[in-house]
C-alpha atoms as a printed R data frame, in Angstrom:
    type eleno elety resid chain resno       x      y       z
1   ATOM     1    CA   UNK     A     1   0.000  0.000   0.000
2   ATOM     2    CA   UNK     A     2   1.215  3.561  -1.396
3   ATOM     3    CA   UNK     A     3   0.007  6.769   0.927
4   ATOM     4    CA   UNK     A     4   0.923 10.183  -0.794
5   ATOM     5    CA   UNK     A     5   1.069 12.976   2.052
6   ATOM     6    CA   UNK     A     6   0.595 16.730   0.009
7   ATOM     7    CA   UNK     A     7   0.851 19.912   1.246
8   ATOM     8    CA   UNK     A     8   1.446 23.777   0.431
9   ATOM     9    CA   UNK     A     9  -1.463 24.830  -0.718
10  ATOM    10    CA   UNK     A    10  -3.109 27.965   0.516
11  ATOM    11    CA   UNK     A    11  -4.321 31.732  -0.204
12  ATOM    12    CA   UNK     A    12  -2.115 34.025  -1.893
13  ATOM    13    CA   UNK     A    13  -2.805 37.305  -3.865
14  ATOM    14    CA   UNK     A    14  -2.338 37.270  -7.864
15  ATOM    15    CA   UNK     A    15   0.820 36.961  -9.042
16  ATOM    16    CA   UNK     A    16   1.749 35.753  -6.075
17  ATOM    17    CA   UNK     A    17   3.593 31.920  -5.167
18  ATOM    18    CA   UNK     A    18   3.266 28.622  -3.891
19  ATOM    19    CA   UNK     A    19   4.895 25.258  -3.787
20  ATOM    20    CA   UNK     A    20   2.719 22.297  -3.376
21  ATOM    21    CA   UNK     A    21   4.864 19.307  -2.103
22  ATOM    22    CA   UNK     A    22   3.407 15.307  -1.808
23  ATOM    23    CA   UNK     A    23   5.490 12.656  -0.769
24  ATOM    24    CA   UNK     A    24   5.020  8.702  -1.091
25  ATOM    25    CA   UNK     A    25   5.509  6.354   1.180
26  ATOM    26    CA   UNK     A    26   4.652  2.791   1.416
27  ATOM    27    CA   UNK     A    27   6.230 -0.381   0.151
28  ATOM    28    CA   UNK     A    28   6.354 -0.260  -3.814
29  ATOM    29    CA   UNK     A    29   9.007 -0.625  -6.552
30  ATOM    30    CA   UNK     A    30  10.453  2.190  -8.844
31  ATOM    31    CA   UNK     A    31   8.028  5.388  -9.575
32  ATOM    32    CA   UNK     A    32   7.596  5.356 -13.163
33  ATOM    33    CA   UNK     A    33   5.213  8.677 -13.122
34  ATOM    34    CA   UNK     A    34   4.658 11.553 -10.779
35  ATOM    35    CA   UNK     A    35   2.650 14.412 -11.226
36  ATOM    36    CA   UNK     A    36  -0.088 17.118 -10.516
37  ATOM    37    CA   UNK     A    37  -3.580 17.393 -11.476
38  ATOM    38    CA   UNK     A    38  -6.158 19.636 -10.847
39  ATOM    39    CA   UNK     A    39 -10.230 19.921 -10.546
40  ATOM    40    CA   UNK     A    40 -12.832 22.722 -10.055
41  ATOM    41    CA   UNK     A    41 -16.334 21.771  -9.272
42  ATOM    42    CA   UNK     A    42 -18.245 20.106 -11.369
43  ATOM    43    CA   UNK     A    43 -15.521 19.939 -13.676
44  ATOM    44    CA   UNK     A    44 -12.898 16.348 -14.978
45  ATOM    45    CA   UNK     A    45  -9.942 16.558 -12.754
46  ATOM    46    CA   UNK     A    46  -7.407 17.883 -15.414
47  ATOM    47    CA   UNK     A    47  -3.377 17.477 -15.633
48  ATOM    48    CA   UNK     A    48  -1.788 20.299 -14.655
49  ATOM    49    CA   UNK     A    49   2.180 18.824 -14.661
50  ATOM    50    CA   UNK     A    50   3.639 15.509 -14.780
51  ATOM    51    CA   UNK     A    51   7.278 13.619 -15.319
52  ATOM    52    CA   UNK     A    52   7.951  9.736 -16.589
53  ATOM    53    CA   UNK     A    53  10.735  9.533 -14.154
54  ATOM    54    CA   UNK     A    54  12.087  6.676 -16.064
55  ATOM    55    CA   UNK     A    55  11.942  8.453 -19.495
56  ATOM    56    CA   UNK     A    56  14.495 11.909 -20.691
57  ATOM    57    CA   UNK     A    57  12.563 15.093 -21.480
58  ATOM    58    CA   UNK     A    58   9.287 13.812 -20.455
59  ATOM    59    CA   UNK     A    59   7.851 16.622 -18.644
60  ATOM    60    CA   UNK     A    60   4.128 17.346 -19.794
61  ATOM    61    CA   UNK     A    61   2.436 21.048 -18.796
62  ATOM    62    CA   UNK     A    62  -0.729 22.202 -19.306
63  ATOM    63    CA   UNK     A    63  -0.935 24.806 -22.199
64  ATOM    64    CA   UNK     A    64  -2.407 27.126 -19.417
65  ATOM    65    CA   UNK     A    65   0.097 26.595 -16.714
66  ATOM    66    CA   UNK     A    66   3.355 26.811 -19.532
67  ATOM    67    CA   UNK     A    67   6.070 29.135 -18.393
68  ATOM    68    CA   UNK     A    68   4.244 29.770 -15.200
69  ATOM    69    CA   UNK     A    69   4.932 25.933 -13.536
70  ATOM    70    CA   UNK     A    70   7.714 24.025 -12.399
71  ATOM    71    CA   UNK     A    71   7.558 20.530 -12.009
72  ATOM    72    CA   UNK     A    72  10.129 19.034  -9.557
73  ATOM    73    CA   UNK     A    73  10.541 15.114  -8.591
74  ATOM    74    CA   UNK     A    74  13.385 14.024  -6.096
75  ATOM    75    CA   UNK     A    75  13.414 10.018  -6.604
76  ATOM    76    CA   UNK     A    76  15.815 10.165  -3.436
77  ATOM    77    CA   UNK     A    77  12.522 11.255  -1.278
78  ATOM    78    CA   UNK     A    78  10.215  9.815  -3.516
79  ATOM    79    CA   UNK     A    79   8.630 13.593  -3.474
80  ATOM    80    CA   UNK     A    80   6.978 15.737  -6.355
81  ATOM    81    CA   UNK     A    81   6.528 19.709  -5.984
82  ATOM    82    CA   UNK     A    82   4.662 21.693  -8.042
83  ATOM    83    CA   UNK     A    83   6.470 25.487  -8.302
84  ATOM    84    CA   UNK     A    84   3.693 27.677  -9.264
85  ATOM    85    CA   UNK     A    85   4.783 31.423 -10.276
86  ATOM    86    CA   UNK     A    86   2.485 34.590 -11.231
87  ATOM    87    CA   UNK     A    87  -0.439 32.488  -9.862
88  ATOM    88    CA   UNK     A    88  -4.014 33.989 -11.041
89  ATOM    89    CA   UNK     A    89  -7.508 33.571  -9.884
90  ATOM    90    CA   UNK     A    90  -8.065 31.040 -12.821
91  ATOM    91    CA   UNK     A    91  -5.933 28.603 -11.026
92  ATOM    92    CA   UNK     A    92  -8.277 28.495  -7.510
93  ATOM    93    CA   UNK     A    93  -9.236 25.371  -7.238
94  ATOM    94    CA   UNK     A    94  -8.223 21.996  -5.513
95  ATOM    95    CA   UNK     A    95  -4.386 20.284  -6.475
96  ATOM    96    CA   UNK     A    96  -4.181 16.170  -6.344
97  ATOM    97    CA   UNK     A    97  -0.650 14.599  -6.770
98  ATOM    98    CA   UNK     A    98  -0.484 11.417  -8.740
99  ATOM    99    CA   UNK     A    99   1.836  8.277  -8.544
100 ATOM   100    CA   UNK     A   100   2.470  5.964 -10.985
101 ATOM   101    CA   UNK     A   101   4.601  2.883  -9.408
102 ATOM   102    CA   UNK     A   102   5.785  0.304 -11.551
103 ATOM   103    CA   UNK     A   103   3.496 -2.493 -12.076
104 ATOM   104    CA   UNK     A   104   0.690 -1.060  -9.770
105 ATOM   105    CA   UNK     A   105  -2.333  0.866 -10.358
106 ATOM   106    CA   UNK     A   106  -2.168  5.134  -9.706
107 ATOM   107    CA   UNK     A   107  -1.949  6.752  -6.452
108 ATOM   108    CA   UNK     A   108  -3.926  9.997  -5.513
109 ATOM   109    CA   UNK     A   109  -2.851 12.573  -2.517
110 ATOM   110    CA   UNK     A   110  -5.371 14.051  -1.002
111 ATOM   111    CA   UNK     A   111  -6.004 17.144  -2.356
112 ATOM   112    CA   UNK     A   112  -4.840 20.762  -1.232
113 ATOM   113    CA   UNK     A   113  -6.838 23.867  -1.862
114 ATOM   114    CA   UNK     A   114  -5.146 26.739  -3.438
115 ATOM   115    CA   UNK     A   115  -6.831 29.975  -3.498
116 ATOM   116    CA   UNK     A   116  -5.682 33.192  -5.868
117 ATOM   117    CA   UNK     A   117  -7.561 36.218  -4.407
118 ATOM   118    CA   UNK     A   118  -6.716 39.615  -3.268
């Protein structure tokens, strides 16, 4: 069994930044994926960031999140961040970190709210 722990999340004025951090623990092989996805009521959770750990120059970013985003995995802690720069109110909503370990099914976190308001 896989638990992911995240946290970071919070309320921060536009333009403003956070970094949203979720670690796994839990007997399991290699991490093949980590990443971030996000969902807004009533809305499909959507992918916000993710890495194939096992595979160069895999990072994948939302069009909407380009630029602003930095995806950051340390295999060593078996921890993803999310760096998110010149945050604005479009990206309020709740933040779920996904594992992929090899030969298993997905692992969510939690969730962590993240609020862009002044």
């Amino acid at each position: 069994q896989v638990q992911l722990v995240e946290s970071g999340g919070g309320l921060v004025q536009p333009g403003g930044s956070l970094r949203l951090s979720c670690a796994a623990s839990g007997s399991m092989l290699k991490i093949i994926t980590m990443g971030w996805y996000r969902q807004a009521p009533g809305k499909q959770r959507e992918l916000v960031a993710s890495e194939t750990i096992t595979r160069a120059n895999s990072t994948v970013y939302a069009d909407s999140v380009k630029g602003r985003f930095t995806i950051v995995t340390d295999n060593t802690k078996n921890t993803v961040y999310l760096q998110m720069n010149g945050l604005v109110p479009e990206d309020t909503t709740v933040y779920y970190c996904l594992v992929l370990p090899l030969g298993e099914k997905a692992y969510w976190g939690q969730g962590t709210q993240v609020t862009v308001s002044s």
